[in-house]
C-alpha positions in Angstrom: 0.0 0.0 0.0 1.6 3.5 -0.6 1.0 6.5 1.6 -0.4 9.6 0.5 2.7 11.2 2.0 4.7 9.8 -0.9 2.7 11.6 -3.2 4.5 15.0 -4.5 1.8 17.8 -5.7 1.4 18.1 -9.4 1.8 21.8 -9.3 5.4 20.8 -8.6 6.1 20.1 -12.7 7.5 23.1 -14.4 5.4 23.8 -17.4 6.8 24.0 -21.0 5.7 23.7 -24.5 5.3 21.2 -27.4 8.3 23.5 -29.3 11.8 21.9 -29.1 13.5 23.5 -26.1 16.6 25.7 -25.7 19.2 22.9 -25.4 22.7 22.5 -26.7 24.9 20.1 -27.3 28.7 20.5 -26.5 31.4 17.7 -28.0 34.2 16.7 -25.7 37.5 18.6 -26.1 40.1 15.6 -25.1 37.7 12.8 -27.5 36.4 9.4 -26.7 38.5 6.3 -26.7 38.8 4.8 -30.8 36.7 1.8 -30.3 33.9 4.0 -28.8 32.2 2.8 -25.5 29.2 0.9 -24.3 28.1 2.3 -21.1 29.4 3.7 -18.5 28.6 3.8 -14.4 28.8 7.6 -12.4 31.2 6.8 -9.6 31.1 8.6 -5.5 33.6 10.7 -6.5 32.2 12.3 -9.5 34.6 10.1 -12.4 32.9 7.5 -15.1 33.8 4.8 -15.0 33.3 3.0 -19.0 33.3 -0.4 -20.7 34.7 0.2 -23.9 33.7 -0.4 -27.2 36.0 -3.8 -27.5 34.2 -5.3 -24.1 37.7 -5.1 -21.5 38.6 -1.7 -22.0 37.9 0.1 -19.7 38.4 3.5 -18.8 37.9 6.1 -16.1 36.6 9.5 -17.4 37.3 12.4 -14.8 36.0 16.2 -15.2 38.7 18.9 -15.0 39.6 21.1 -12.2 37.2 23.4 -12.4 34.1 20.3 -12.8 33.9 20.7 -16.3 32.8 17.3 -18.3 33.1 19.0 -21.6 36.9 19.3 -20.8 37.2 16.0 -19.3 39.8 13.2 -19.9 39.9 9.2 -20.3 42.4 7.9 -18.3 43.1 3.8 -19.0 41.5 1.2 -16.2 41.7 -2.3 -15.6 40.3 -5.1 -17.7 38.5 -8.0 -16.2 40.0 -11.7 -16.0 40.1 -13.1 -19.2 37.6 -15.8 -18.9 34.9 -12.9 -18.1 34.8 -10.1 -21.0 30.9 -9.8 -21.2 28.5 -7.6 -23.1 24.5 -6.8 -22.0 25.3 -6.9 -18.2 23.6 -6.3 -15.2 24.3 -4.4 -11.7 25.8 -0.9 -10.9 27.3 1.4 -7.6 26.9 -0.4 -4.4 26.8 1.6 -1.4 30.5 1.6 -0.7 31.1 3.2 -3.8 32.7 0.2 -5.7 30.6 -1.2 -8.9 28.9 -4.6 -9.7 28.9 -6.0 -12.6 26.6 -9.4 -12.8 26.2 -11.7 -15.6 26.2 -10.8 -18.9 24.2 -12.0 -22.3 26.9 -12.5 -24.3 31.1 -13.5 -23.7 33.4 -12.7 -25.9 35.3 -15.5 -27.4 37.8 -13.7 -29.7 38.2 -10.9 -31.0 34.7 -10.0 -32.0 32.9 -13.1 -31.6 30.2 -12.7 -29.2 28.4 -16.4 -27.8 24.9 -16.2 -25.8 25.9 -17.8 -22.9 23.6 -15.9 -20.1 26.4 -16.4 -18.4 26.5 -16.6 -13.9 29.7 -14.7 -13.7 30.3 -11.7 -11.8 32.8 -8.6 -10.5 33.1 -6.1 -8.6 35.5 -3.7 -9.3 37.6 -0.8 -6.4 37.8 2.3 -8.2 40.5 2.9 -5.5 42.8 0.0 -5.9 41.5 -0.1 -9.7 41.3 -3.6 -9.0 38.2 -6.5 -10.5 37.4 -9.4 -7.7 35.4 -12.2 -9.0 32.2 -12.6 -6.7 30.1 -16.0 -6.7 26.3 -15.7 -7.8 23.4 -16.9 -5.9 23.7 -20.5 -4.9 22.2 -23.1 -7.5 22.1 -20.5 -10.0 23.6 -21.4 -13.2 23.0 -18.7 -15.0 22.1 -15.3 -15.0 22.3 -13.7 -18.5 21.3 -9.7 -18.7 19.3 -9.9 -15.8 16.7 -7.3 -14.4 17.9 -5.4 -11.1 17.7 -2.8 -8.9 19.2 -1.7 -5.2 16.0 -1.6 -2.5 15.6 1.3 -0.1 17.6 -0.6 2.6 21.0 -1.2 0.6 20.3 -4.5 -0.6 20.8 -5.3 -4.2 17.6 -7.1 -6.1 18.7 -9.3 -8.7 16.7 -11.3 -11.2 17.3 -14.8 -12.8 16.7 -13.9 -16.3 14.6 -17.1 -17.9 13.5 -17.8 -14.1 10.8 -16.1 -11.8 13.4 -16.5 -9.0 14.9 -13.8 -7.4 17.1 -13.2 -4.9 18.8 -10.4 -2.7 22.5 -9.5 -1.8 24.2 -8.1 1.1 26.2 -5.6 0.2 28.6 -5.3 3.0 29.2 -9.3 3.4 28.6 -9.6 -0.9 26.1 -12.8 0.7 23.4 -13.9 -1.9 19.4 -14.7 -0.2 16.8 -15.8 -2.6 13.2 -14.0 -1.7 9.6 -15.3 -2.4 8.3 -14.5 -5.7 5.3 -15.3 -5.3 2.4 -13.9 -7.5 5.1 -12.9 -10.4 3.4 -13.2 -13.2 5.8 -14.4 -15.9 9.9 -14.9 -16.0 12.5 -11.9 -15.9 13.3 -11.8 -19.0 13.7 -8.1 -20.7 11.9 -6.8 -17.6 13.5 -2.8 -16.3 13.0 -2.6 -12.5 11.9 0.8 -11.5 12.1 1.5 -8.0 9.6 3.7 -6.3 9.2 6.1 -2.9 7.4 3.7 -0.5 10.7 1.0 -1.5 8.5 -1.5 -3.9 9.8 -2.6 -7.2 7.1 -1.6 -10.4 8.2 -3.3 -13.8 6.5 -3.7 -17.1 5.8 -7.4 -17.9 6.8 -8.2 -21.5 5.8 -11.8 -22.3 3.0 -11.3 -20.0 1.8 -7.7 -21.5 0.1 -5.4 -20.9 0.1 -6.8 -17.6 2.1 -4.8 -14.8 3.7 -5.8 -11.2 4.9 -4.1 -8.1 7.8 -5.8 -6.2 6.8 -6.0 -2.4 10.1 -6.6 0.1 10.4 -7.5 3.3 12.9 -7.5 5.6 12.2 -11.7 6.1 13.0 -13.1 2.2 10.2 -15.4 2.7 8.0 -13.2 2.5 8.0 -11.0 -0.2 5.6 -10.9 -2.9 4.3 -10.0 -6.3 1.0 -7.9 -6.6 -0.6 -6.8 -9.8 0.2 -2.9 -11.0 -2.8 -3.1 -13.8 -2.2 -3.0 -17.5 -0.9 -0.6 -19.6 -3.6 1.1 -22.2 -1.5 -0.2 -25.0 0.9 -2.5 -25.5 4.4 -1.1 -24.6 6.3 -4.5 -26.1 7.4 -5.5 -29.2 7.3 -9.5 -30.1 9.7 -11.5 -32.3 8.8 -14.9 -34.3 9.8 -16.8 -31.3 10.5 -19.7 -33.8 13.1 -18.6 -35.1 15.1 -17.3 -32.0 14.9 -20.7 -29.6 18.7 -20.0 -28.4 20.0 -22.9 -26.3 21.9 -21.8 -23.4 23.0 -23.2 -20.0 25.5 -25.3 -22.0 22.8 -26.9 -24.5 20.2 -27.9 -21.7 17.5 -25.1 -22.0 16.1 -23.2 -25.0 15.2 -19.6 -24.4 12.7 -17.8 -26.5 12.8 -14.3 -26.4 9.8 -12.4 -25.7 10.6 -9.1 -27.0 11.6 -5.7 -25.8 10.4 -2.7 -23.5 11.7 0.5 -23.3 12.7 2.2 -20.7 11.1 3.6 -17.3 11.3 6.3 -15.3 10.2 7.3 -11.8 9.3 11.9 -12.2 9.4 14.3 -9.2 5.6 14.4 -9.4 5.3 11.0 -8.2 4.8 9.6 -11.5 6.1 6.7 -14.2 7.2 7.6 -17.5 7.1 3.9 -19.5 8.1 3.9 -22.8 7.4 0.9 -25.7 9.0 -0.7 -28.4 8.2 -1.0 -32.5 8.2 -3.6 -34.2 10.3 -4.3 -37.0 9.6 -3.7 -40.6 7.4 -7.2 -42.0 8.7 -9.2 -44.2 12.7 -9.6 -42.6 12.4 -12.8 -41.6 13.6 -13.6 -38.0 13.0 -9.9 -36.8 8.9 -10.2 -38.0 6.5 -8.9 -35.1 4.2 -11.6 -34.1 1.6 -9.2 -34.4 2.6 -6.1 -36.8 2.7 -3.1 -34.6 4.1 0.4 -36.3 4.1 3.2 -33.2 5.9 3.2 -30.3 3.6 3.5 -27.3 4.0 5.1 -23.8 2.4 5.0 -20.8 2.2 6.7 -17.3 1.6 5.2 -14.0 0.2 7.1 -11.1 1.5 6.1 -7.7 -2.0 7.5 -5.6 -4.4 5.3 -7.9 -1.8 2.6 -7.8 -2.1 2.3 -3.9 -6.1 2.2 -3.9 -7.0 -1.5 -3.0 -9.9 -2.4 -5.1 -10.1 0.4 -7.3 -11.4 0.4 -11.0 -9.5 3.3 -11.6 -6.2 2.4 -13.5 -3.4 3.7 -12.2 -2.1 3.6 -16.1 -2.9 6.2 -18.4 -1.7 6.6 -21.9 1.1 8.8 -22.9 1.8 10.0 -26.3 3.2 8.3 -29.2 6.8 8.4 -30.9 6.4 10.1 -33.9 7.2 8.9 -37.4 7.5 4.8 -36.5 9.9 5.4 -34.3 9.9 3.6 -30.2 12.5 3.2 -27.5 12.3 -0.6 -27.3 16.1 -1.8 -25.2 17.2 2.3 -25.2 18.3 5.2 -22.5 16.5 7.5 -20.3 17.4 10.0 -17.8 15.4 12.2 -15.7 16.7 15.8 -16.4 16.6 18.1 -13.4 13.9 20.2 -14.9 11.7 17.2 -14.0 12.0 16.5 -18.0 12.8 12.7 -19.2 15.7 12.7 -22.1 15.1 9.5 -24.2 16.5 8.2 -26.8 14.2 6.5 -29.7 15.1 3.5 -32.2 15.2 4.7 -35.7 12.2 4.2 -37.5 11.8 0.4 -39.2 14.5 -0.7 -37.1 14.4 -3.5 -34.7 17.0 -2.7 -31.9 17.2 -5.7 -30.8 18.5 -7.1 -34.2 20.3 -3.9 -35.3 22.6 -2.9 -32.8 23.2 -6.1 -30.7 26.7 -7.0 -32.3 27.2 -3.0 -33.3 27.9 -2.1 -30.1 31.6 -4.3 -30.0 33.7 -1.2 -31.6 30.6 1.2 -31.2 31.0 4.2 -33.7 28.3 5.8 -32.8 29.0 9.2 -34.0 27.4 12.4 -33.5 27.9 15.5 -36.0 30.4 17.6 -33.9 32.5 14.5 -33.6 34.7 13.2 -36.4 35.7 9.5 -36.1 36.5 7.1 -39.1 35.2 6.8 -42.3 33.4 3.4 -41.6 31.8 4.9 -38.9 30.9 8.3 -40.7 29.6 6.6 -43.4 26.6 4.5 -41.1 23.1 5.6 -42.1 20.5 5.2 -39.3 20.1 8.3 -37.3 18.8 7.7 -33.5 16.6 10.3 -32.5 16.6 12.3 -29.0 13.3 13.7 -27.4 12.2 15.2 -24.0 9.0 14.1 -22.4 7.6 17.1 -20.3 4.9 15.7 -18.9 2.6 15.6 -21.6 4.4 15.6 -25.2 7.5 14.4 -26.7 9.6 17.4 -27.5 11.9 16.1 -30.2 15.4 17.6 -30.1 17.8 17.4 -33.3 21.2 18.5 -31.8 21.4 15.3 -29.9 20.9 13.1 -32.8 23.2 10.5 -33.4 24.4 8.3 -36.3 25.7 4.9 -37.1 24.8 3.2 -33.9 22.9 3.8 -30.3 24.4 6.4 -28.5 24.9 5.4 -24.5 23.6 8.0 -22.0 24.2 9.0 -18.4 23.0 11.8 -15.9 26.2 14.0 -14.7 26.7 15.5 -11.5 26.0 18.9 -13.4 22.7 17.9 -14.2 24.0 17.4 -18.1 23.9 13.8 -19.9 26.6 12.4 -21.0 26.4 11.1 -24.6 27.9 8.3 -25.6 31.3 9.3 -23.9 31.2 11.7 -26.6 29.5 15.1 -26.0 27.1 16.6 -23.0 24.1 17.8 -23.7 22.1 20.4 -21.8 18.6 21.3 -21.1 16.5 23.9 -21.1 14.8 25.3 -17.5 15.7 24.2 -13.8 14.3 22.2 -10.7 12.2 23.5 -7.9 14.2 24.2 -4.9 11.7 21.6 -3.0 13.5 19.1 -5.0 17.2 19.9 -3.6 19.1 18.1 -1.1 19.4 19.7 2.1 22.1 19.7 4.6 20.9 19.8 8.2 24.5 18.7 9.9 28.4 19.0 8.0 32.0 19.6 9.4 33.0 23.1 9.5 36.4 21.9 8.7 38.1 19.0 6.6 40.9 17.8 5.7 42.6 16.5 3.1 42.7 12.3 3.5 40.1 12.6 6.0 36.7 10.6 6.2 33.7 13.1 7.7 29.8 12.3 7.9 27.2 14.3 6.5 23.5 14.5 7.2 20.5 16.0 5.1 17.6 15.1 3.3 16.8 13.9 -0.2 20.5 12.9 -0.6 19.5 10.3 -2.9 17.5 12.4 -5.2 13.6 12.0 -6.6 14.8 8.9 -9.1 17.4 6.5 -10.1 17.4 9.0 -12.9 18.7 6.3 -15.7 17.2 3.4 -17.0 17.4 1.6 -20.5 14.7 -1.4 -20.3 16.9 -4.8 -18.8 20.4 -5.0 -19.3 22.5 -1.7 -19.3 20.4 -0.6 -16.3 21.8 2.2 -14.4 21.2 3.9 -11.5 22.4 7.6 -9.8 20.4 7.6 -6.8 23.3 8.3 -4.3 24.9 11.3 -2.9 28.1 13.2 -4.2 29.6 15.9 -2.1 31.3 18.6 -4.3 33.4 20.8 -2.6 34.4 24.2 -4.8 37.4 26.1 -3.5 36.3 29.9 -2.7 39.7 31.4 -3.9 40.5 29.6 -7.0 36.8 28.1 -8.0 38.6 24.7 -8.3 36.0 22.2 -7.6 37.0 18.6 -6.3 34.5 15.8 -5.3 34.9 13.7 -2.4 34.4 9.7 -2.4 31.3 8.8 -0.7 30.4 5.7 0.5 28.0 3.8 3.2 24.9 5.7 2.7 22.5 5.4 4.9 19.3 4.6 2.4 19.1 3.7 -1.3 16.0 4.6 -1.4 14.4 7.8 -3.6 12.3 10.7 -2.8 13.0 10.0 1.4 11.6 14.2 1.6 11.9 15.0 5.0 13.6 11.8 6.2 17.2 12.5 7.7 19.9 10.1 5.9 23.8 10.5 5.7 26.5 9.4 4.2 30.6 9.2 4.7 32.7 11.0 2.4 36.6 10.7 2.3 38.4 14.4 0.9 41.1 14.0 -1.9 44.2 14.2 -0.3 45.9 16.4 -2.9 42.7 19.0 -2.6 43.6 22.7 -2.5 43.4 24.2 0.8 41.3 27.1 2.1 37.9 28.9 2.4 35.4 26.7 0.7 31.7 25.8 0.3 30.2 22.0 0.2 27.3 20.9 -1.8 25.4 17.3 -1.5 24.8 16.4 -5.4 21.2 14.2 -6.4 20.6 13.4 -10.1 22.4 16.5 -11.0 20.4 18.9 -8.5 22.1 20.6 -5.7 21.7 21.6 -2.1 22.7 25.3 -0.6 25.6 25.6 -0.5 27.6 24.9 3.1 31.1 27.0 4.0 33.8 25.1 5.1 37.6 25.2 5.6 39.6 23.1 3.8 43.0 22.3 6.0 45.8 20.1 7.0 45.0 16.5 7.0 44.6 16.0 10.4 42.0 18.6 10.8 38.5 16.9 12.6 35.4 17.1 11.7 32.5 18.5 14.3 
């Protein structure tokens, strides 16, 4: 059941209009790594961390001095053990700042040979030692594949077994693996996005079970959590294949998986709504990519968190949003919620299947956009993937984002810009409310540089995990960064933080913390503090920036 206290008023949307907004879009000075990138992860201390274009390279991306992305640089990582180079994965920033990265669809072989495996491996990697550690899956799980998941409001990862209703949890702190109740799910995890919501339940989109939706109920006893219907969508948000010709055997030969499709992606709005977004099918007539039933517009869909909570009600707590324009849909794409309370998503180009089209593309990505010149090969590509902002009630399309020759990875920056494709940033159009900023009720006067402090606020983890893409790819931002900008200089340096006290979004007036270790090369001196959400920041806090052994209050 939600409380009505988790609702947010709807006069707290900005309005705008159907016209494209005033955005730009800014290529990178310092360029992208050659073989492009896949995705990236936004680590505590403000830096990227990618998987590159040729599956293990990988590559921190850090802002310059002054906390400028545009003038950013890649800096070369560690690569993963060599029996573990994956592609479609699961997982993301734990709440000790180090990242998860579970299963995988695909392994690469050689070179660029990618084998559906659904593969039970995992890693986690230490951005501070720059160091991969294998980490076992749950117990009796063979495989895992690109799995749905999501962190839950008490710091426990949520992890899905793709082909599987089962589920199961992980302790973060002891990396232990639970398995939870399922019961009342209505179909298997497959392509599923996992959307987590204010009162800490789990709302997806069921694809081979559409237009049926599901809220994820936990509890603090494993046994028993549940399932509970969400209602159905007004239209149908997934896009089937001809399941015939796609029976892929996996768990070495002794299971078939037929894939039902793709979703797009979803995203939780400061208003207290769900943005959903659908797939199109592809064009008739190619064979293993045909649509079971022919569908040409991408559909959306928003869900309503009050009429979700009424028990019994025949009001749907689904509505329909509008339509992609010309064919076009966001089936297995990005999202991010923009700090204007805008959602940036990026559509599939029209007749395209993205499922089929950019699966093996993404292995030496050249996704190109026009202020960037890469190679010929890459410059020559054709399809152009389209960028549009949902503003509550249309989709705004915007043409400097667009992007050629392949899908273009997103992310939501510390700045409240979105990264694209490791490429170029692009910037929106209006501003939040101030009732969606972090606030800082308690911070050290004084810091120093190497020391660890604790800081206390509200809304540290913002109104959203801000990203989502569909299943695999899934990213979230919903943790606090603390900036601190030196007064003198303007130099800005962020500080690593780590053991939150929630995961959980849109915690208002709850009071949460979280520790934060200062860089021990920062520049000493008069300086002000800001806790960062999804790109939205609190007031500003002075501070003194001093030796190292200077304690906090």
């Amino acid at each position: 059941m939600f409380s009505k206290n988790l609702l947010f008023a709807a006069a707290l949307l900005a309005g705008s209009s159907v016209g494209a907004l005033a955005q730009t879009v800014t290529a990178l000075k310092n360029g992208s790594p050659f073989d492009g990138i896949v995705y990236g992860f936004l680590l505590t201390d403000g830096s990227i961390f990618y998987q590159g274009g040729l599956l293990n390279d990988w590559y921190i991306f850090r802002p310059d001095k002054k906390g400028s992305y545009v003038n950013g640089t890649f800096f070369p990582a560690a690569g993963l053990p060599a029996d573990y180079i994956p592609y479609a994965t699961s997982g993301g920033v734990l709440p000790d700042g180090r990242v998860l990265l579970i299963g995988g669809e695909y392994l690469l072989k050689s070179e660029i040979n990618l084998k559906f495996v659904l593969t039970n491996k995992m890693a986690i990697y230490d951005p501070k030692a720059d160091t991969w550690t294998m980490v076992d899956p749950p117990k009796g799980w063979g495989f895992i594949g690109d799995s749905p998941w999501t962190m839950l409001a008490d710091g426990r990862l949520l992890l899905g077994q793709k082909t599987t209703r089962r589920a199961a949890v992980l302790d973060t702190a002891t990396l232990t693996w639970t398995e939870v109740s399922i019961a009342g799910k209505n179909d298997f995890n497959a392509e599923e996005g996992w959307t987590l919501l204010p009162d800490g339940s789990v709302l997806t989109v069921d694809v081979k079970d559409h237009p049926n939706t599901e809220r994820f109920i936990p509890s603090a006893d494993p046994s028993q959590s549940q399932w509970v219907s969400a209602g159905q969508t007004p239209a149908n948000l997934q896009a089937s294949l001809t399941n015939a010709d796609k029976a892929i055997k996996y768990d070495n030969g002794k299971k078939v998986y037929h894939p039902p499709g793709e979703v797009g992606p979803a995203i939780l709005r400061p208003d207290g709504t769900v943005f959903a977004t659908g797939a199109v099918c592809g064009t008739p007539g190619n064979g293993p990519n045909d649509c079971q039933v022919v569908t040409t517009v991408g559909h959306t869909a928003i869900f309503n968190i009050g009429l979700g909570s009424a028990a019994g009600s025949s009001t749907s707590p689904w509505t329909a949003g509008p339509d992609f324009p010309n064919g076009e849909g966001a089936g297995d794409s990005y999202a991010n919620l923009l700090p204007n309370g805008h959602v940036l998503v990026e559509a599939n180009p029209a007749g395209t299947l993205n499922d089929a089209q950019t699966r093996f593309s993404r292995v030496a990505n050249h996704a190109i956009h026009p202020a960037i010149a890469l190679p010929a090969a890459a410059a020559a590509a054709t399809p152009t993937w389209h960028f549009y902002e949902f503003d509550g009630a249309h989709l705004i399309y915007e043409p400097a984002a667009d992007f050629t020759g392949g899908q273009a990875s997103t992310l939501l920056l510390p700045t409240g810009e979105v990264m694209l494709n490791g490429q170029a940033v692009y910037a929106s159009s209006g501003t939040y409310l101030a009732t969606w900023e972090p606030t800082v009720t308690r911070a050290p006067v004084h810091v120093g540089g190497g020391g660890t402090y604790k800081i206390f606020g509200t809304q540290f983890n913002g109104l959203s995990q801000a990203n989502a893409f569909g299943d695999e790819l899934q990213i979230s931002t919903n943790y606090p960064l603390v900036r601190i900008t030196n007064t003198a200089s303007g130099d800005v340096a962020y500080a690593h933080t780590h053991d939150f006290s929630s995961t959980g979004v849109a915690t208002r007036d709850k009071i949460v913390s979280t520790m934060f270790d200062v860089p021990r090369n920062i520049e000493r001196g008069p300086s002000t503090l800001v806790v960062v959400a999804n790109g939205i920041p609190s007031r500003p806090v002075n501070i003194n920036v001093g030796a190292e052994d200077v304690s906090s209050n």
